[in-house]
TIBA-879342 format. One line per field, with one value per residue (C-alpha): x, y, z; residue in three letters; residue number from 1. Coordinates in Angstrom, 3 decimals, m for minus. Layout:
<rs>
px (X, ...)
py (Y, ...)
pz (Z, ...)
residuo (ALA, ...)
num (NUM, ...)
</rs>
This chain:
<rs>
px (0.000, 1.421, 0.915, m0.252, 0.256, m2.921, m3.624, m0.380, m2.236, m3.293, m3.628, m7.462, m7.056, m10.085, m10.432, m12.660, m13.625, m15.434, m18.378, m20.232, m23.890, m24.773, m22.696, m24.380, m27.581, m27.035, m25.770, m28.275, m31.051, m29.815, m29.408, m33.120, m34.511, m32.326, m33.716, m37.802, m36.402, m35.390, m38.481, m40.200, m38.490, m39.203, m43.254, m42.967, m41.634, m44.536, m47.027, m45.669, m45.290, m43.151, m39.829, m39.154, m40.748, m38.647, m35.114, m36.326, m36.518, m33.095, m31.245, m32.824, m31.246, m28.095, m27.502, m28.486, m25.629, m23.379, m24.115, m23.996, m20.720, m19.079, m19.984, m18.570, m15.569, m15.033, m15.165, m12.887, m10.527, m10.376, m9.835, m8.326, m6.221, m4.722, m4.372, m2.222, m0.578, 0.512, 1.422, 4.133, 1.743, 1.715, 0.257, m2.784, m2.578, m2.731, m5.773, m7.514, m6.370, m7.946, m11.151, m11.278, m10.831, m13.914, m16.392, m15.100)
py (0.000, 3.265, 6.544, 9.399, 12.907, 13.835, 11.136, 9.548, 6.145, 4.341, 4.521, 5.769, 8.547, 6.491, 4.200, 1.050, m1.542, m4.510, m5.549, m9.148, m9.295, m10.061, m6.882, m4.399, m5.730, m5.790, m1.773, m0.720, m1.847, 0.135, 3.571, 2.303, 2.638, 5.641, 7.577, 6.383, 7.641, 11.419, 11.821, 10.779, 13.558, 16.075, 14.868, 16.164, 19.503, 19.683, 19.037, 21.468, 18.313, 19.499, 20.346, 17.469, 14.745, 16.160, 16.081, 12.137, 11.122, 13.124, 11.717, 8.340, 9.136, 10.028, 6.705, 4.388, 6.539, 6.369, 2.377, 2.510, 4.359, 2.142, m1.433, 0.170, 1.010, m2.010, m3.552, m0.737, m2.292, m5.949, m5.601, m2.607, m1.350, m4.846, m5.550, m2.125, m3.189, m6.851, m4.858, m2.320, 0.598, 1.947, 5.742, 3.580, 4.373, 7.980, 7.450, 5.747, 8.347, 11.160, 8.551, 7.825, 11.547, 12.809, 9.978, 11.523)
pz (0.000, m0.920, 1.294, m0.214, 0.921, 1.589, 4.393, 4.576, 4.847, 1.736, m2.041, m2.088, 1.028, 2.335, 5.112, 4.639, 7.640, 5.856, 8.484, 8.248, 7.538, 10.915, 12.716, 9.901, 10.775, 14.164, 13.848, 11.460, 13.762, 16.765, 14.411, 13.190, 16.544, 17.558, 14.673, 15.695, 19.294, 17.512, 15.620, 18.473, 19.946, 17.308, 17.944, 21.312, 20.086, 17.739, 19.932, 22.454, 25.322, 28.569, 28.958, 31.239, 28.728, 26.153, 27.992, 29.216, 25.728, 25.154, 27.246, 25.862, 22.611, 24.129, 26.043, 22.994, 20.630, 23.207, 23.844, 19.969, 19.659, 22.510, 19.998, 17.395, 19.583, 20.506, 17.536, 16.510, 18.633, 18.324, 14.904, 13.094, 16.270, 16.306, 12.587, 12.283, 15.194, 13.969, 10.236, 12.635, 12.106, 15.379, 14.685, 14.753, 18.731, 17.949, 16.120, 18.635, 21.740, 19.880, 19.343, 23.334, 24.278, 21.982, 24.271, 27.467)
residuo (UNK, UNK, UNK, UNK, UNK, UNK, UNK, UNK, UNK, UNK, UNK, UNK, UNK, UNK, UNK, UNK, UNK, UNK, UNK, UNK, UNK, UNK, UNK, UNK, UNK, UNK, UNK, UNK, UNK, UNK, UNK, UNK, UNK, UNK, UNK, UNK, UNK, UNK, UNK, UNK, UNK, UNK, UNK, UNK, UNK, UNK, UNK, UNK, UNK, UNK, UNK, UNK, UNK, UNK, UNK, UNK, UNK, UNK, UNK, UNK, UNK, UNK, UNK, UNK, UNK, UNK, UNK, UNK, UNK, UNK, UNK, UNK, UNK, UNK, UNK, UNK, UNK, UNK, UNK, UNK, UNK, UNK, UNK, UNK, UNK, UNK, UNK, UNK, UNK, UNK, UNK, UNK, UNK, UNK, UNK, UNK, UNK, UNK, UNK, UNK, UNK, UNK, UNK, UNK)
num (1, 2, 3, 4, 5, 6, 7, 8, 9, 10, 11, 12, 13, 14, 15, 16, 17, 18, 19, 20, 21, 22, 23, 24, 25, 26, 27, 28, 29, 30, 31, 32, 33, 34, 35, 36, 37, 38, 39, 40, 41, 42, 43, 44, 45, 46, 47, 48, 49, 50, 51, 52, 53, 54, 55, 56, 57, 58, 59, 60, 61, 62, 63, 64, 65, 66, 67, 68, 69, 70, 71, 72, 73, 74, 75, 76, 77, 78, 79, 80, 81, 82, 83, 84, 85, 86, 87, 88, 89, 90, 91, 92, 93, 94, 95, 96, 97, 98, 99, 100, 101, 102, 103, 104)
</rs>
């Protein structure tokens, strides 16, 4: 793979992660019911429902993207982390420290 100087990774500046049938449907059904949660949300601002009803369902929405987020974290981990790691690509751990610090 040749590094270009745009990304200084790969030939196509673009990162891929190839993902069985099983995790995208297993990811695509939590963003399915995270998105019924948000326009659920956007309901309650339409019909003018209280404050606290709203911020229940928000903070609803926040804990299933963050559960979200931490699966695909994980997975994050287990495989590309230690497939850059085995190849001697070690900025990989860069990568992932400025991943962590934006879920803090």
């Amino acid at each position: 793979m040749q590094s270009c100087e745009s990304c200084n990774h790969c030939d196509s500046c673009e990162k891929r992660k190839a993902r069985g049938d099983e995790e995208k449907k297993l990811l695509t059904a939590r963003i399915n019911r995270i998105v019924g949660q948000l326009n659920g949300v956007k309901r309650m601002i339409d019909e003018d429902r209280y404050c606290d009803d709203v911020l229940t369902q928000l903070a609803a929405v926040d804990k299933a993207t963050r559960s979200l987020a931490a699966l695909v974290f994980e997975e994050h981990m287990h495989t590309c982390l230690v497939e850059h790691v085995q190849r001697g690509e070690l900025e990989i751990v860069d990568e992932v420290v400025e991943l962590f610090k934006k879920f803090q």
